[in-house]
N, C-alpha and C positions, 0 to 999 in steps of 0.2 A: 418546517425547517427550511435556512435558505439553504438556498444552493451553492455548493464547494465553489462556485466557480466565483459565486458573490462575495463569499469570505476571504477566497483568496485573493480576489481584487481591492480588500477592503484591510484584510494585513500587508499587503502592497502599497496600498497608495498612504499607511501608518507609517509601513516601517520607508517608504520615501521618504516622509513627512519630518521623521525623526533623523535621518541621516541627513535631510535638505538642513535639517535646524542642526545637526552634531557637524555639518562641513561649514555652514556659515559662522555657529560660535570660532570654529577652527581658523577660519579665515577673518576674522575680528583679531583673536590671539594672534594668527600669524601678522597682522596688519598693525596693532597696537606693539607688538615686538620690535618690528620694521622702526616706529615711531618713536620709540623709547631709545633705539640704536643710532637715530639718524641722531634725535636730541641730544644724547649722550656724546654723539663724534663732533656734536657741534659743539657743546657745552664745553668739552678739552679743545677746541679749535679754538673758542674765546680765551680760553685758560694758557692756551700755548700763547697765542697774538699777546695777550697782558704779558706772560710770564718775557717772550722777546723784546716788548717795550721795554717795561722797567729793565734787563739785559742793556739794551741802547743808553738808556740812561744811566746805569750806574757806569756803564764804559767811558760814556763822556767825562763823569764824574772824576772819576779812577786817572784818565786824561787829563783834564786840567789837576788833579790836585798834585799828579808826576810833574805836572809843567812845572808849577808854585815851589815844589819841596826841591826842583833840580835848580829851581833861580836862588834858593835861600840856601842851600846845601852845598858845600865843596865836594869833590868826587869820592874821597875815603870817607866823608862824612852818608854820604847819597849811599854808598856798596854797604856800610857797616847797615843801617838802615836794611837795606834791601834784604841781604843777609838774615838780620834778626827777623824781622816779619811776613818777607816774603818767602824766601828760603826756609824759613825756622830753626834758622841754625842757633845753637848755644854758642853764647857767649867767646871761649875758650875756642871753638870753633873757627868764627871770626878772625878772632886776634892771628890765631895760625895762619889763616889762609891771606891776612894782608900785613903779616909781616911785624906785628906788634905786639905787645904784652898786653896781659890783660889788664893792667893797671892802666895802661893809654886807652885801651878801648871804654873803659869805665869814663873816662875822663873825656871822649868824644859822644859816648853816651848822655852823660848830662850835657854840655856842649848842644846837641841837636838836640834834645827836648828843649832846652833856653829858647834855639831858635824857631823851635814848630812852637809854643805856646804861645807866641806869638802871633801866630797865625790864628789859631784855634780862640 
């Protein structure tokens, strides 16, 4: 028989052997984690940069097409506009708040789609 002292040197340098191999699987998972997370932070880093571009550009956008609609549009025709789409106000809405019926508003309504189809 060997000797206890061999066996126990020899479940020792196993159960090492198995803990060296269960901390370094450990440290792979913890390291491929790390990878996946950095990827990930990056991945929405590019996604933010794109999503702020296209932002830049639809502002410019939004900017000149304000420029072109306030050159072709009179001021109560620009508010009623802004009003309806931007504000989202109803109609009836409008007409109250600049002072007109809603048969004029109906009648500046066509009026400025005349003149934005033009454009468009």
């Amino acid at each position: 028989m060997k000797n206890q002292k061999e066996i126990e040197s020899k479940l020792k340098a196993w159960s090492d052997s198995k803990n060296s191999n269960i901390l370094q699987k450990e440290k792979n998972i913890i390291e491929n984690l790390i990878k996946i997370r950095n990827m990930d932070i990056s991945y929405y880093n590019n996604k933010l940069m794109q999503i702020e571009i296209e932002a830049e550009k639809n502002k410019n956008n939004i900017e000149k097409w304000d420029i072109i609609i306030k050159s072709v549009l009179n001021e109560t025709e620009y508010n009623i506009l802004y009003y309806r789409f931007i504000k989202k106000w109803q109609w009836e809405q409008i007409a109250r708040k600049l002072n007109y019926s809603l048969r004029q508003i109906y009648v500046y309504r066509k009026k400025i789609l005349d003149k934005l189809q033009d454009l468009l």
